[in-house]
N, C-alpha and C positions, 0 to 999 in steps of 0.2 A: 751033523752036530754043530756045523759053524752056525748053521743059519737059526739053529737054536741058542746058540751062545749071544749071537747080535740079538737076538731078542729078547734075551734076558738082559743082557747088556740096557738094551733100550728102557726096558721094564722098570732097571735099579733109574737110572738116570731121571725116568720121570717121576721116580716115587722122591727122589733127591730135590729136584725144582721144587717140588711138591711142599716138602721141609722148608723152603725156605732160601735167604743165601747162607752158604757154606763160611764158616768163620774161617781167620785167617791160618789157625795152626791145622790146618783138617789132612795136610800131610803125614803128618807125625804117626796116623797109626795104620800109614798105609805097610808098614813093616809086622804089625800085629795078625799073631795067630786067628786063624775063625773062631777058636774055642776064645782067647780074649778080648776079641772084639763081641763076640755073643753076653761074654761074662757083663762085659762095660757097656752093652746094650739092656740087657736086663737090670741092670743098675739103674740106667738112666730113665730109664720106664718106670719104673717103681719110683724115683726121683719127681718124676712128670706128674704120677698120680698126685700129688699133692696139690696142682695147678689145675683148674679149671676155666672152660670159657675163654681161653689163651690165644689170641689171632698169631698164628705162625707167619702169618705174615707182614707182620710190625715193621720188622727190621726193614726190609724192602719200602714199604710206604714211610719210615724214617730217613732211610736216604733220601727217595724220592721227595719228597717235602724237604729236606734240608738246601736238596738242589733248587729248587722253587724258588726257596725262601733268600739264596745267594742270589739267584737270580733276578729275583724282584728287588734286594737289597740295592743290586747294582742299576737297576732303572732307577729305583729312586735317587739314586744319588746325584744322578744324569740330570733327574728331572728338575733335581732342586739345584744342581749346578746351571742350567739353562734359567730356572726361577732368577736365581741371583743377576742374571745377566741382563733378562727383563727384567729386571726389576730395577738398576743399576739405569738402565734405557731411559728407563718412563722417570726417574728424578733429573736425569739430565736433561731431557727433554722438556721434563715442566720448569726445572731452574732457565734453560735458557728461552722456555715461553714467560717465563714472568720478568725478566731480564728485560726481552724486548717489550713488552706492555709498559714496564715503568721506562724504560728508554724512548717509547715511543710516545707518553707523556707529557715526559719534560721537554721533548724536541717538538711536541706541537702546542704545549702551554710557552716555551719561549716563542717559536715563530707566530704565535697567537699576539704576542703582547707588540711583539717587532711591525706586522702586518694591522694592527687597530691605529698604532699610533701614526703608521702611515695615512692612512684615510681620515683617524679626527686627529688630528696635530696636537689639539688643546686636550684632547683626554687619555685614557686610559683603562683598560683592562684584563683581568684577572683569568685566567682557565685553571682549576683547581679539583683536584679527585676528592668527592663522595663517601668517606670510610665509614662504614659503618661499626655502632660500637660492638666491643666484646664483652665473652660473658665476665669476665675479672673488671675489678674497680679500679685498677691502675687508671693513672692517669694515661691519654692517647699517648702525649711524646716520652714517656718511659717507655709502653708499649710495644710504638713502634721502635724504640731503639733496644729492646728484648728479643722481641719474636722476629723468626726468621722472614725475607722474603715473601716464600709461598704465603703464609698466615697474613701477609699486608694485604697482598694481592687477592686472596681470598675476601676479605674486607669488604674491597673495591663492590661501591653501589652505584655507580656513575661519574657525569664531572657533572660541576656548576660552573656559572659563567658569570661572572660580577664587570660589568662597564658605567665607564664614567664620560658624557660627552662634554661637561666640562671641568672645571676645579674641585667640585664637590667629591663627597664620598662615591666610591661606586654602587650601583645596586643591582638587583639581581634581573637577569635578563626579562622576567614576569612582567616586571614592575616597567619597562621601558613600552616606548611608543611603539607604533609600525615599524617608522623610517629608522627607528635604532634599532628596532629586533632586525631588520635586513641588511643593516649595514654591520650587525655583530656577526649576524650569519654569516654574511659575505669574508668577513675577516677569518674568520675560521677556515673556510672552504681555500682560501688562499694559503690559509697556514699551513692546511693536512697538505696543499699542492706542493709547499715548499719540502716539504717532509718527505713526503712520496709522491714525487710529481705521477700525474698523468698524462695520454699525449691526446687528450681531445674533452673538450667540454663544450656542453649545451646548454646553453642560460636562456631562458626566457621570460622579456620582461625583468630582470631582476632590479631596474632603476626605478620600477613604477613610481613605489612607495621612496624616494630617496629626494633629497632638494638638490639644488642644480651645485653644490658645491660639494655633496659626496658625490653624486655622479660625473661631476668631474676628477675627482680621487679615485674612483673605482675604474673609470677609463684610464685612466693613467697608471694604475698599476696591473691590467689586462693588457695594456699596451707593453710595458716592461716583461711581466712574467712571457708573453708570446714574444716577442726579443730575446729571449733570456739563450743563453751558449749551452750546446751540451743537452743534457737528458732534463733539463729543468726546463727545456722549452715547451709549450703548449699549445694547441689552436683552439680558438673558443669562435663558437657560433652563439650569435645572440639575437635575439631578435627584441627590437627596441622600437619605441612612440617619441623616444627623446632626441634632442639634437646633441648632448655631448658625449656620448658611446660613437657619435658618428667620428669624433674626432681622432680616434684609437684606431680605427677599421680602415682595411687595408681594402678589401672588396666588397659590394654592395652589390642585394639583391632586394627585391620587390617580389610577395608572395599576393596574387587576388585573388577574386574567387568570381569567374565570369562563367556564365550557361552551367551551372552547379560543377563548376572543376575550377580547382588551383588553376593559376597561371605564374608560372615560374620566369621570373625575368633578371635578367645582369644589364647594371645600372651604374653610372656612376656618380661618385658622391655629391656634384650637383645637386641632381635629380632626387639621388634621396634626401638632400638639405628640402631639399621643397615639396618633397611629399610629406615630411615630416612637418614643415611649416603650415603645410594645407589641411594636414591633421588636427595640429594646435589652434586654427582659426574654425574647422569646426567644432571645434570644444568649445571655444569659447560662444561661437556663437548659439548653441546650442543653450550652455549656460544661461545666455545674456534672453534668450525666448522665455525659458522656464524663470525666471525672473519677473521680469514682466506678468508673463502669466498669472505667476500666484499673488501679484500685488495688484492687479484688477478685480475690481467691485463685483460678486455675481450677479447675474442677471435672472429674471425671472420670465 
């Protein structure tokens, strides 16, 4: 008889899951008669019949889904709490990239203007940012004294470069010669150096186009900036036809080209004064042939 009772035992229990979950007062009628719990079961059955189509198992996939729904409640919160953090990152990080852009600007438009006038004395000029306009008709300088930072810096189309090599108005870099587009170049390349030095540069040629009184300003401030104390000092390699870069140079070389190979030589500045001078005489004489040449009568 026990082992008939666990089995009926077992029997109720899964016809119970079965029903569903058990609500919370389901104690209360563990005290009632068979005959009133039979009564209040035939009640509730007849009570039922008036339901159809009824998932007994709601309550279960109610919980179930409620728990979900806390669940996921709580990621997201998480997620938008981390959102906020990135997101909090990426404005700080753009304020202080735009911070350094306009900072870095104005410290190479001033050492821009400081490093021109070193090299023309008599003149002057300008390094100035590119803004392009917005879609509102405000005027620029209310604009830009409305809109924040980022919206300037957004703007930004470039710089322009306006130089003056003597009293006059300055003009636009387009508008200048060789030997002032290199010598505006040059002033630049010094400015972004004073800015952010670097500790080695390679110039070549850069005096070609230059007359012998900027290339003597550019040796002289190549001579200072490699002099210079501290992290602003620099080594420049250059390689030059001129004689006054020789004046700035501390060691001299001779590059040839014998049986199809370089030859690599260390020289000192004598020597290169006079390769340089032997260079110069055949220029010229070379000049002074083709002269000649094209002022002779042809022949027939």
């Amino acid at each position: 008889k026990r082992s008939l009772y666990l089995q009926q035992k077992e029997e109720n229990l899964r016809k119970i899951r079965e029903l569903g979950s058990l609500p919370d007062d389901h104690t209360k009628y563990n005290r009632l008669s068979t005959d009133k719990l039979m009564k209040l079961l035939h009640q509730t059955n007849e009570k039922l019949k008036k339901y159809t189509k009824v998932n007994k198992k709601a309550l279960d996939q109610w919980n179930n889904f409620t728990k979900q729904k806390t669940d996921l409640s709580a990621r997201m919160a998480d997620l938008n709490s981390s959102k906020e953090a990135i997101d909090m990152l990426i404005e700080t990080l753009d304020r202080q990239k735009d911070e350094a852009i306009c900072l870095t600007l104005k410290g190479v438009s001033a050492r821009f203007r400081e490093t021109f006038k070193q090299l023309v004395p008599n003149g002057r000029a300008e390094l100035s940012v590119v803004i392009g306009s917005g879609d509102d008709s405000e005027s620029e300088e209310d604009s830009e004294e409305d809109e924040s930072l980022a919206n300037q810096v957004r703007r930004y189309q470039g710089v322009s470069i306006e130089a003056s090599f003597s009293e006059g108005d300055p003009l636009p870099v387009e508008l200048l010669s060789g030997g002032q587009k290199a010598v505006t170049a040059l002033a630049l390349i010094f400015a972004i150096q004073k800015c952010d030095p670097a500790p080695f540069y390679l110039f070549d040629e850069i005096d070609a186009a230059l007359d012998p009184v900027y290339r003597t300003a550019v040796a002289n401030m190549i001579a200072e900036q490699a002099n210079a104390e501290g992290t602003s000092a620099a080594q420049f390699i250059i390689s030059t036809f001129k004689p006054e870069l020789l004046q700035a140079a501390e060691k001299f070389f001779t590059v040839r080209m014998e049986d199809q190979a370089s030859t690599f030589t260390i020289i000192n500045k004598v020597i290169a004064e006079g390769i340089i001078e032997q260079e110069v005489e055949e220029v010229v004489t070379y000049a002074h042939d083709s002269d000649v040449d094209d002022s002779s009568p042809d022949q027939s």
